[in-house]
C-alpha positions in Angstrom: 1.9 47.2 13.0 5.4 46.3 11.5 5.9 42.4 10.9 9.3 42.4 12.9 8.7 44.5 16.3 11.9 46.3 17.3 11.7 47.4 20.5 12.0 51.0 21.7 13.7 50.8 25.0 16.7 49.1 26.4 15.0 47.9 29.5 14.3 44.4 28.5 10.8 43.0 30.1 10.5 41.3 32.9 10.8 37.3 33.4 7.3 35.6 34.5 9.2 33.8 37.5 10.7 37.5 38.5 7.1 39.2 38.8 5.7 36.3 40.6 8.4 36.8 43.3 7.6 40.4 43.6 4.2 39.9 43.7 4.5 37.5 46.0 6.1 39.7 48.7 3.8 42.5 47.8 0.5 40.5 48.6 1.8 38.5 51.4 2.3 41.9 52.9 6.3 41.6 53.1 7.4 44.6 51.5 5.7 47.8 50.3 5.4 47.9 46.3 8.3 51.0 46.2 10.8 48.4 48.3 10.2 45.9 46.3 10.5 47.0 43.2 14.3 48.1 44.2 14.5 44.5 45.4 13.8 43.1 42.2 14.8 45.8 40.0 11.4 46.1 38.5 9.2 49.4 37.6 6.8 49.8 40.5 4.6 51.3 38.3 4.1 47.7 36.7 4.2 46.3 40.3 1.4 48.4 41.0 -0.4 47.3 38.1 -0.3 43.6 38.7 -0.7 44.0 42.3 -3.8 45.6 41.5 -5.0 42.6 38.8 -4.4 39.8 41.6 -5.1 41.8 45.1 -7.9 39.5 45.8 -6.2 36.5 44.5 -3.1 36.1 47.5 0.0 34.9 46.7 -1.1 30.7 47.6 -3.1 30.7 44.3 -1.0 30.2 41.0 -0.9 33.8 39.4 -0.5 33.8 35.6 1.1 37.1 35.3 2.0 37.1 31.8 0.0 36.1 29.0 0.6 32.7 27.4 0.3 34.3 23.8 0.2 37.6 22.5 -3.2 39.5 22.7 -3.7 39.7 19.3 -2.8 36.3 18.1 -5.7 34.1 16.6 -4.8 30.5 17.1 -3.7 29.8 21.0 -0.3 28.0 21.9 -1.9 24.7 21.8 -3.3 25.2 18.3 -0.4 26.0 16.9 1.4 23.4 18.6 -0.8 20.9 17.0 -0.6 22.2 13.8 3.1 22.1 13.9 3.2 18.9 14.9 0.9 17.9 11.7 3.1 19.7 9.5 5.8 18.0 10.4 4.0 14.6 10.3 3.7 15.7 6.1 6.8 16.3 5.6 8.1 12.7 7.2 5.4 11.0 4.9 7.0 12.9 1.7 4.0 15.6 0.9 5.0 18.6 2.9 2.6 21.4 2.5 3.7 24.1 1.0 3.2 28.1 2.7 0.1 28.6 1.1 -1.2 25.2 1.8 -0.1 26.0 5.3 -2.3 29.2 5.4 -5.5 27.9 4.0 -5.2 25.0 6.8 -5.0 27.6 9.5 -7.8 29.6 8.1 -9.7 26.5 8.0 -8.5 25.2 11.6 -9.7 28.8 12.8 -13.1 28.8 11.7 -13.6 25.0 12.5 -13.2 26.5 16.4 -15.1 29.4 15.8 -12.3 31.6 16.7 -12.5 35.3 15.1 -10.5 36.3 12.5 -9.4 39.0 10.1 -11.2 40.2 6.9 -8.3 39.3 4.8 -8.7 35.9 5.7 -12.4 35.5 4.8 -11.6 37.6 1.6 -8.8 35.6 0.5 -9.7 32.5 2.0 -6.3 31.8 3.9 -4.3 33.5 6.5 -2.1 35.6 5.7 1.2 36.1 5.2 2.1 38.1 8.3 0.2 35.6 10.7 3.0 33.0 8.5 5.8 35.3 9.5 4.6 35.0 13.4 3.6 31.6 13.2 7.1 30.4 12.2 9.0 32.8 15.0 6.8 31.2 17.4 7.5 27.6 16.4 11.2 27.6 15.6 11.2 24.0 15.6 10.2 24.5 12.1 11.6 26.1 9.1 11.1 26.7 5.2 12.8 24.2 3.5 13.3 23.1 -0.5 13.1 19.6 -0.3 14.5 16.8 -2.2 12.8 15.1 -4.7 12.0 11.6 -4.2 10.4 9.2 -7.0 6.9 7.2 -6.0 8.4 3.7 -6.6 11.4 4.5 -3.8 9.3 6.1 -1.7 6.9 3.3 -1.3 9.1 0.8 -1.7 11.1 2.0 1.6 9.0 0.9 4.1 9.1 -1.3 7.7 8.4 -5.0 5.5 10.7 -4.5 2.6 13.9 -3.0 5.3 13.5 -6.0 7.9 13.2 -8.4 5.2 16.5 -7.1 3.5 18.1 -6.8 7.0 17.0 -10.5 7.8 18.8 -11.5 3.9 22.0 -10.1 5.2 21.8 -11.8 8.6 21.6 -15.0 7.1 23.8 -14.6 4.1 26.8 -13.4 6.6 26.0 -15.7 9.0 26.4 -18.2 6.4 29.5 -17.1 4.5 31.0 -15.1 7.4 32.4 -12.4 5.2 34.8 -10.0 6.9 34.7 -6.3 6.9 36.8 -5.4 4.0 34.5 -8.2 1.5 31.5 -6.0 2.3 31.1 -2.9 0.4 28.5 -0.2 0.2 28.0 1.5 -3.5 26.0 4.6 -4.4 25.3 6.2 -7.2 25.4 10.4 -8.3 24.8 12.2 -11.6 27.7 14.1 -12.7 27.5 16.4 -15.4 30.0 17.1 -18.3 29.6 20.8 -18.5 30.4 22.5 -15.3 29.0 25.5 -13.5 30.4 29.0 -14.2 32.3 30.5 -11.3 31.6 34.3 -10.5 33.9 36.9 -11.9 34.3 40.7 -12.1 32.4 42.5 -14.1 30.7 45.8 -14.8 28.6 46.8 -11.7 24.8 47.5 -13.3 25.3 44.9 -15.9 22.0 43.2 -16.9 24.0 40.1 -18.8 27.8 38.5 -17.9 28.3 36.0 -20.1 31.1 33.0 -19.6 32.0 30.6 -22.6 31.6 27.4 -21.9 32.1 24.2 -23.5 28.4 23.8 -24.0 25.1 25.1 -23.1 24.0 22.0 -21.4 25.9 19.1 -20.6 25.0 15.4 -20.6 25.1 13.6 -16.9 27.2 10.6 -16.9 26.6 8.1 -13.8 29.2 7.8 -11.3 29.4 4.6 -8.9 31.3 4.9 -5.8 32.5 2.1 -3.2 33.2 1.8 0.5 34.1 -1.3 2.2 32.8 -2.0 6.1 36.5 -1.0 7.0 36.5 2.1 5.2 38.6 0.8 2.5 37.2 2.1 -1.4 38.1 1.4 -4.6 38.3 3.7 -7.9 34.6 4.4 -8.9 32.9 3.7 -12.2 32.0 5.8 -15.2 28.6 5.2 -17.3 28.5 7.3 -20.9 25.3 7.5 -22.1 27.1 6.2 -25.3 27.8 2.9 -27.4 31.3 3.1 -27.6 33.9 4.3 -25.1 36.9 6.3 -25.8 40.3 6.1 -24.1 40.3 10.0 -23.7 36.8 10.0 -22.1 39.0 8.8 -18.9 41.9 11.2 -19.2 42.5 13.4 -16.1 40.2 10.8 -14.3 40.9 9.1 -10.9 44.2 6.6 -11.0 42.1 3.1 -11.4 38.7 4.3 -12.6 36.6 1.9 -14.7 34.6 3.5 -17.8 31.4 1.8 -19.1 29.1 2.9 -21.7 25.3 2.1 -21.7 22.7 3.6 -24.7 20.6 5.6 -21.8 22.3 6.7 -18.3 19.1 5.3 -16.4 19.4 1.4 -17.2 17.4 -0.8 -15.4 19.4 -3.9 -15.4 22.9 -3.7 -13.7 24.3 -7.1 -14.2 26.8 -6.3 -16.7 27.8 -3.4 -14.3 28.3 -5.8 -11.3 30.2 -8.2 -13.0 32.6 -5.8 -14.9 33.5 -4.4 -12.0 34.2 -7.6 -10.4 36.5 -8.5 -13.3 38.1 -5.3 -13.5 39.0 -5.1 -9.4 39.4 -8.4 -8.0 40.6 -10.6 -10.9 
């Protein structure tokens, strides 16, 4: 069986709600199966089929008429909704599983609940990658993803204790000094590189290699700070060369107002001399 299903014929199948009405009127003795199949614009041969699955049923008693999940699929609706829900719960806690994670959980889930399953699975010890293909159509709530990678030290240090206490330092230090919107600023920092990427060109169709000169094979990443006030307000942002000493042209071309720095490694752990240069450089 193919992994995507195209359908065959135009006639798209009926809705659950629009076979429950027809069978309704069939087994409440309203309207012969042929009538009502041109009432509802359904095939009376699948009339006649249902109608003949739930003759002894009447129409009082709730009639599933469809099935709830396909007839070959291994895990039921409320399995997978649970698993989705757990795989999502991993990747809000930083340690998403990856797709073959994913596969050796359901092949594990599956024969915790005794539920049969293919050969392949038992043989490779993990669904496979077909049931992955289904699993993810049926939950579209959930996708692939390349996530982004977060350190250990900021993801435990972002937690409920550490954000209400630094939220509870603010309250108190503006209710203290009373600063207005354009004396509060937000700074972040980004990595920019000194080398940039290649853009695409035209070239010979088949070739195994297009080469582009560039000004280096790999570039260093100087640090770039960059400022918001509360009011939307920002100033120019701030340059850090992994270097001793800066050089006037290091800044040419640069944005009108922008403060260069220089620090021996682009990851320094004390920022003081940052804060305060800045300080000096903008406001005084």
């Amino acid at each position: 069986m193919p992994r995507t299903y195209k359908r065959v014929g135009l006639v798209p199948p009926p809705s659950n709600e629009n076979l429950k009405k027809a069978l309704d009127d069939i087994l409440s003795g309203k309207f012969s199966i042929n009538q009502t199949a041109k009432n509802h614009g359904l095939s009376k041969t699948t009339l006649a089929r249902y109608a003949k699955l739930h003759q002894g049923c009447g129409f009082i008693l709730p009639l599933q008429v469809k099935r709830p999940q396909f007839h070959l699929q291994i895990l039921s609706s409320e399995m997978e909704r649970e698993l989705s829900e757990y795989l999502l719960t991993c990747s809000l806690f930083n340690h998403g599983l990856t797709t073959i994670d994913t596969r050796k959980i359901a092949f594990s889930f599956a024969v915790a609940n005794s539920l049969k399953t293919l050969a392949n699975w038992h043989i490779n010890g993990m669904a496979s990658k077909d049931w992955l293909s289904g699993f993810t159509k049926r939950n579209q709530h959930i996708s692939i993803r390349k996530p982004e990678s977060t350190s250990q030290a900021r993801a435990c240090g972002f937690n409920k204790p550490v954000v209400s206490g630094f939220y509870d330092q603010l309250f108190n230090v503006h209710d203290k000094y009373q600063f207005s919107a354009d004396r509060v600023f937000n700074c972040d920092e980004t990595s920019d590189t000194t080398v940039m990427d290649s853009p695409n060109v035209i070239a010979q169709k088949g070739a195994k290699q297009v080469q582009q000169t560039v000004s280096a094979e790999r570039g260093e990443n100087v640090t770039m700070l960059a400022f918001i006030s509360a009011d939307g307000k920002s100033i120019p942002p701030v340059f850090i060369f992994p270097r001793k000493k800066l050089k006037p042209e290091m800044l040419n071309c640069g944005p009108v107002g922008c403060l260069g720095l220089c620090h021996q490694s682009v990851f320094f752990p004390d920022n003081s001399f940052t804060i305060s240069s800045i300080y000096q450089f903008h406001f005084h």
